[in-house]
C-alpha positions as CSV (number, residue, x, y, z in Angstrom):
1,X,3.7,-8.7,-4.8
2,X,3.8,-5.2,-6.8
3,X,0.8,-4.1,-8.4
4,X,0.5,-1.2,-10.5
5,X,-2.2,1.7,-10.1
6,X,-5.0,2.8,-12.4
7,X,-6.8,5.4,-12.8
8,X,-10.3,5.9,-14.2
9,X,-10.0,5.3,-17.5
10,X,-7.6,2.3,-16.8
11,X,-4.6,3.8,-17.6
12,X,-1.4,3.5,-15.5
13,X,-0.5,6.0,-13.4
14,X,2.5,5.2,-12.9
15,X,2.7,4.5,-9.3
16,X,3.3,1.1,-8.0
17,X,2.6,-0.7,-4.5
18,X,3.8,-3.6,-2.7
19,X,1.2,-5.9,-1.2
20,X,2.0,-7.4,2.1
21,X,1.3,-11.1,2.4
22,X,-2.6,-11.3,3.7
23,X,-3.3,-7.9,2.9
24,X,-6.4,-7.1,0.9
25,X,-6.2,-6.2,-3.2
26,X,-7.2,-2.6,-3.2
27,X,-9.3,-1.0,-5.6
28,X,-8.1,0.4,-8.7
29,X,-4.8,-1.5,-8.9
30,X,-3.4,-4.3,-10.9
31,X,-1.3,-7.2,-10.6
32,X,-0.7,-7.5,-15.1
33,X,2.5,-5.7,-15.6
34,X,2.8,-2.8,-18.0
35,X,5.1,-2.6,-20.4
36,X,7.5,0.0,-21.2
37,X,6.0,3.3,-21.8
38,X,7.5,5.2,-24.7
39,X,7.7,9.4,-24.2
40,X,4.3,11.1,-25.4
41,X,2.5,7.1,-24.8
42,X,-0.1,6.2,-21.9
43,X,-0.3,2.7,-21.1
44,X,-3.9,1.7,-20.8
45,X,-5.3,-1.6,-19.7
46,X,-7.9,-3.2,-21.9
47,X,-9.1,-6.6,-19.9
48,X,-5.7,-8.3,-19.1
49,X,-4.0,-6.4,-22.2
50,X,-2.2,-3.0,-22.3
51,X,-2.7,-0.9,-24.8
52,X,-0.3,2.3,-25.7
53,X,-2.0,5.2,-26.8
54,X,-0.6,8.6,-27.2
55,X,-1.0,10.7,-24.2
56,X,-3.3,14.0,-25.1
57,X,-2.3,17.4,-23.6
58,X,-4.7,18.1,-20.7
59,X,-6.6,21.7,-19.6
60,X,-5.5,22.7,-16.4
61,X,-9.1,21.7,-15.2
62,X,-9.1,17.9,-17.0
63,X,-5.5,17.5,-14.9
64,X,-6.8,18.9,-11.9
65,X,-9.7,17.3,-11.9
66,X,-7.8,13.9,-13.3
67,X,-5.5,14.3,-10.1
68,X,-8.7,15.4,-8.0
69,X,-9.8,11.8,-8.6
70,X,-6.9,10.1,-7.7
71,X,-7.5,12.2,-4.0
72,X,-10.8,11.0,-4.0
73,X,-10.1,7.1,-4.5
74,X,-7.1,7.7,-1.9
75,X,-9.7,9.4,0.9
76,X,-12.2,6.8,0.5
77,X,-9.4,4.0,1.0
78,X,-7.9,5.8,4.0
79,X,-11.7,6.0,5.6
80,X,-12.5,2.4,4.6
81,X,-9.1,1.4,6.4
82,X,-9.6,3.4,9.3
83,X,-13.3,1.8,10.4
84,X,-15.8,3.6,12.0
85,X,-15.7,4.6,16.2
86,X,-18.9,2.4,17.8
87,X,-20.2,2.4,21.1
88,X,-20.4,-1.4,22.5
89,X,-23.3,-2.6,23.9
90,X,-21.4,-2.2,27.6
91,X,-20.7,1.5,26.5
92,X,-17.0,0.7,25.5
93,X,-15.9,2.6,22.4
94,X,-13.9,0.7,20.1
95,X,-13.6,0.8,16.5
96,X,-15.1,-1.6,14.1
97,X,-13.3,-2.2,11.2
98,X,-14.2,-2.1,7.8
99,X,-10.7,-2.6,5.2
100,X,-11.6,-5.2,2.1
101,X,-11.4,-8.6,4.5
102,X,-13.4,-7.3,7.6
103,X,-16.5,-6.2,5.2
104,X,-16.9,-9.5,3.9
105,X,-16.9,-10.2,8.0
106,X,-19.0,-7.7,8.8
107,X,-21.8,-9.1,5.8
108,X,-21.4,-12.6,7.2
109,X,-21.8,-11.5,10.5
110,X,-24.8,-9.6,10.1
111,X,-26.7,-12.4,7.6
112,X,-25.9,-15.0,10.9
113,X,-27.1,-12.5,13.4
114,X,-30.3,-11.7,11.3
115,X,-31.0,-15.3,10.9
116,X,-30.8,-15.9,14.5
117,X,-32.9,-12.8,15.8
118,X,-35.7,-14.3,13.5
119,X,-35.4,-18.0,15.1
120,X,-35.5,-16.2,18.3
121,X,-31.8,-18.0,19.4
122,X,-30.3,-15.0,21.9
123,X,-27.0,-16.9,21.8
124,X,-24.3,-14.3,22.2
125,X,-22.2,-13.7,19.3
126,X,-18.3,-12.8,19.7
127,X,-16.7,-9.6,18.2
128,X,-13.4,-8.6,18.0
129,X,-12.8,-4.5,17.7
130,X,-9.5,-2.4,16.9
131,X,-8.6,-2.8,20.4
132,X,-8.1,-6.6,20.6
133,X,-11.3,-6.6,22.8
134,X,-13.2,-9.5,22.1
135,X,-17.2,-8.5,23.1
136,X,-20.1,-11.0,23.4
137,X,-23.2,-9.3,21.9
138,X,-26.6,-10.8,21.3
139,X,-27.7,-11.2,17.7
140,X,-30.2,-8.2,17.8
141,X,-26.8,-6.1,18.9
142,X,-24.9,-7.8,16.4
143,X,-27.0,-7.3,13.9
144,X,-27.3,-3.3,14.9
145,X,-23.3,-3.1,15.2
146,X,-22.8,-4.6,11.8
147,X,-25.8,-2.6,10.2
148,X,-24.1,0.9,11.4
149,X,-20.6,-0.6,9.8
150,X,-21.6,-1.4,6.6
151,X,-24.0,1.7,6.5
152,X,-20.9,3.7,7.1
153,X,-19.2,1.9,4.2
154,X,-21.9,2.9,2.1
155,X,-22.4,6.6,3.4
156,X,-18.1,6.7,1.9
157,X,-19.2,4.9,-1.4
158,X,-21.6,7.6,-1.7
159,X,-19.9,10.2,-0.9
160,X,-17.0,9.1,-3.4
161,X,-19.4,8.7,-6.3
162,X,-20.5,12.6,-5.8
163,X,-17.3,13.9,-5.8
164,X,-15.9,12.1,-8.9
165,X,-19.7,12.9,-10.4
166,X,-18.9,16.5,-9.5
167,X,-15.3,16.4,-11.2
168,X,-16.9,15.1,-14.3
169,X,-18.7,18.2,-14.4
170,X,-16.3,20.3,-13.6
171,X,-15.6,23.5,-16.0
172,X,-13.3,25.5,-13.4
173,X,-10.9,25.0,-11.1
174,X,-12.9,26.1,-8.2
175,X,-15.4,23.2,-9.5
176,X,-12.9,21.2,-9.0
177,X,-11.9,22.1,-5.5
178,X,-15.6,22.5,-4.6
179,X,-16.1,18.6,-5.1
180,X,-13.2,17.8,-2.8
181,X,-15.1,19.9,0.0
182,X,-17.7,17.5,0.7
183,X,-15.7,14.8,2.0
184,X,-15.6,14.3,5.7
């Protein structure tokens, strides 16, 4: 399937991706097809309708800072896909993942492992990591391993919304690179 990339303000961008079959729907994509896009026009997507409005000359900041944004959205994706290095409870690392599919995991996992830490049940739980390695952890390390997971998915949420905060701000171009600084 293609789908077609927005940006902030739900306007195409131009760019288009092909989704693999079971792959997750990324964030600020969509699957409604624009229309042709007259010179000096912006397609912009208002529920499941697109709009053309003329396109409005841009400061060099308001483009840099429009094309800042796009880097943000793109280095919070790559970190999301790339999960977060954990130590296993028999002091294997491994990576546990955290794309689109595996959060919804990782929150599933973590509500059964809670539930079962507070009936007492020490049941081991199975985990699979990035490396194919299937681990047996209790629910109270279960519940740990998921908790640092989604914390880390937070932490990049966070850190995303205070970069595009800081580009909204932005009256220079070194305020511009200054917000991309902070991401690690």
């Amino acid at each position: 399937m293609i789908i077609y990339k927005l940006d902030a303000q739900s306007i195409w961008t131009g760019e288009t991706l092909k989704l693999r079959k079971g792959e997750g729907f990324p964030d600020g994509y969509t699957k409604v097809v624009p229309p042709e896009v007259p010179e000096g026009q912006m397609a912009q997507l208002r529920g499941r309708t697109w709009v053309l409005i003329d396109s409005v000359p841009l400061s060099d900041v308001q483009r840099r800072a429009h094309e800042a944004r796009a880097k943000v959205n793109e280095w919070r994706d790559n970190s999301l896909n790339d999960g977060v290095p954990y130590t296993m409870p028999d002091g294997t690392e491994d990576t546990v993942q955290t794309r689109p599919d595996d959060r919804l995991n990782l929150m599933a996992l973590n509500t059964k492992a809670t539930a079962r830490v507070e009936a007492g049940d020490t049941t081991p739980m199975p985990f699979r990591g990035l490396s194919n390695t299937t681990y047996q952890l209790t629910p109270t390390e279960m519940r740990d391993m998921t908790m640092a997971a989604l914390t880390h998915i937070e932490d990049i949420y966070q850190q995303s919304w205070s970069a595009k905060d800081a580009l909204v701000e932005a009256t220079t171009l070194d305020d511009v690179e200054a917000a991309l600084e902070g991401l690690q």
